[in-house]
N, C-alpha and C positions, 0 to 999 in steps of 0.2 A: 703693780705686781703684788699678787696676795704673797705675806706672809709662807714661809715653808712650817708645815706641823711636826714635831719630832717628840715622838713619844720614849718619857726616862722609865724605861721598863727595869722594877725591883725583881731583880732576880733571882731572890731567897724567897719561902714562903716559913721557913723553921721558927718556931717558937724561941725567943729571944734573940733574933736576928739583927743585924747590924746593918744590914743591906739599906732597910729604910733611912739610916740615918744617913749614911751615903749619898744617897738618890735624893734627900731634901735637902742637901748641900749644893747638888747639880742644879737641881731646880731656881736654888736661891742664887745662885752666879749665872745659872744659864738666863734668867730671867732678865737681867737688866738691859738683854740685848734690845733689838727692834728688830730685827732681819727675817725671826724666825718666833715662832708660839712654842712652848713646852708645856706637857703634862706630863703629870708623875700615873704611870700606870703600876699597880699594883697585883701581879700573880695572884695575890693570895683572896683578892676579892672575885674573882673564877673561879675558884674554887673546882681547877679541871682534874677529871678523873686522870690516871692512865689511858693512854692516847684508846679509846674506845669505837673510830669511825671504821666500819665495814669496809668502805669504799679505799685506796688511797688519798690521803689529802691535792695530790697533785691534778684529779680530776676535778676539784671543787665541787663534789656533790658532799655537803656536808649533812649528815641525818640529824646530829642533838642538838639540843637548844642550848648547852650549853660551846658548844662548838662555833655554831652562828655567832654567837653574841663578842666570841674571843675573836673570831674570823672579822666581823666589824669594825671591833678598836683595834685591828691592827692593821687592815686597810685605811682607816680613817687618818695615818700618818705618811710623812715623805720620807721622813729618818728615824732613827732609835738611836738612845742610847742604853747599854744594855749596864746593869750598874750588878757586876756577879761575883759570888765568892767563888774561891778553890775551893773543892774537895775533892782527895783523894786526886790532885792534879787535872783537872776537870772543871768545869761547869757545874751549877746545880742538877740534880736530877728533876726538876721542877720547872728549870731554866729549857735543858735541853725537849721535856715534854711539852711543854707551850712551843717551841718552835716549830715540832712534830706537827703538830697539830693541823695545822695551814700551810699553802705552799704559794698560791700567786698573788695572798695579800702581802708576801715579803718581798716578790720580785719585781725587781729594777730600782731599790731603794737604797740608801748611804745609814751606816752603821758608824757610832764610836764607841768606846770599850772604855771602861769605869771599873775596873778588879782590886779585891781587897782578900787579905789573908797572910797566912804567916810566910810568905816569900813574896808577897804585893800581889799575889792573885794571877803573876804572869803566866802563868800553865793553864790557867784557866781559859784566859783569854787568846791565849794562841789555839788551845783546841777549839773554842769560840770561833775564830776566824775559818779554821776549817771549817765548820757545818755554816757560817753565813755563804761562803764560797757557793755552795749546793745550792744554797734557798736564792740565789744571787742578789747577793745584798752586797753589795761595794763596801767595805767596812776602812778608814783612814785611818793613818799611820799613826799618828798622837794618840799615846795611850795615858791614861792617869791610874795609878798605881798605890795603890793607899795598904803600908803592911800592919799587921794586926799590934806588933810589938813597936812602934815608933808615932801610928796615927791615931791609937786610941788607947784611952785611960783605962787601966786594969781589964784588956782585951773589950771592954763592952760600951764605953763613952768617945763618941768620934771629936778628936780636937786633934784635924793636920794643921799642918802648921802653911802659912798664905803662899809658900811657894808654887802649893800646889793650881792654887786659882789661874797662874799662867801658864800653866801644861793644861788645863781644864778651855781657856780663852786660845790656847794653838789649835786645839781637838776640832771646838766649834768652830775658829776658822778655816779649819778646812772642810767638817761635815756640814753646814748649813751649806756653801753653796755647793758640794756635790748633791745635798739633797734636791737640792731647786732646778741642778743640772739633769738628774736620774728624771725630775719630776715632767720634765721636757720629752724623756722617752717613754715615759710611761704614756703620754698623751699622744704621741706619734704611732704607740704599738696601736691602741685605742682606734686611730683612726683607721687605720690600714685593715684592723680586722672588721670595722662598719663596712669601708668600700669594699670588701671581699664577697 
């Protein structure tokens, strides 16, 4: 059985962001698995305008080339992790415009939540679950929680402390094999609409 793909999507693109340092945390713990491959994908190297397609996203007719290229790396996975600050009790607005963007490279796929910010980023992450609901992305109950005044050094040096690495090993035992599971209906939709 191949490997499940699950891409750590940085969900800040802001100039002195903390988000990366997060997400290469994920990467270095999520790594030592075997079950599953991780990459760290990076918002800020799309460089995507405001959501700019004519068409709705849900038809998949996408016009830009910058559209295409984001529509690819996000099909090209089974799961996500989304690794996102609060602001303003929210999402990024960066986060939530990438997700805009596409609509059936995210369906039928399993999500885990990675929030950080001065209450652990939980308000983010529950309105998170809201808009993955829509894109139907099954997102798992183990959240990891990292707050800006306990997990890092003068708000900007990430040092949690290793408790955190077994809420991080509960997440992906539950998202790897819902990814692998989704990744079973995505292949079932697949055939049904060839035999159609």
């Amino acid at each position: 059985m191949t490997a499940v793909r699950i891409g750590i999507i940085i969900g800040s693109t802001r100039p002195g962001r903390v988000g990366d340092q997060v997400a290469r945390w994920v990467l270095e713990h999520a790594s030592a698995r075997t079950d599953a491959e991780f990459e760290l994908v990076d918002l800020a190297d799309f460089a995507l305008p405001h959501l700019d397609e004519a068409v709705p996203p849900s038809l998949g007719q996408y016009a830009n080339d910058h559209t295409k290229a984001w529509a690819e790396k996000v099909d090209s996975f089974d799961g996500y992790i989304f690794v996102t600050p609060e602001y303003n009790h929210s999402t990024s607005g960066a986060l939530k415009n990438a997700l805009d963007f596409v609509y059936a490279e995210w369906n039928d796929k399993a999500a885990g939540l990675v929030s950080y910010g001065a209450a652990g980023g939980t308000r983010a992450a529950e309105h998170l679950r809201l808009i993955l609901g829509e894109l139907q992305v099954a997102d798992v109950r183990q959240q990891v929680s990292f707050s800006l005044m306990t997990d890092f050094e003068h708000y900007t040096s990430f040092t949690p402390p290793a408790y955190h690495q077994g809420m991080l090993a509960t997440q992906l035992d539950q998202l790897v094999p819902w990814a692998s599971a989704l990744k079973s209906v995505r292949d079932a939709r697949t055939t049904l609409a060839t035999a159609a």
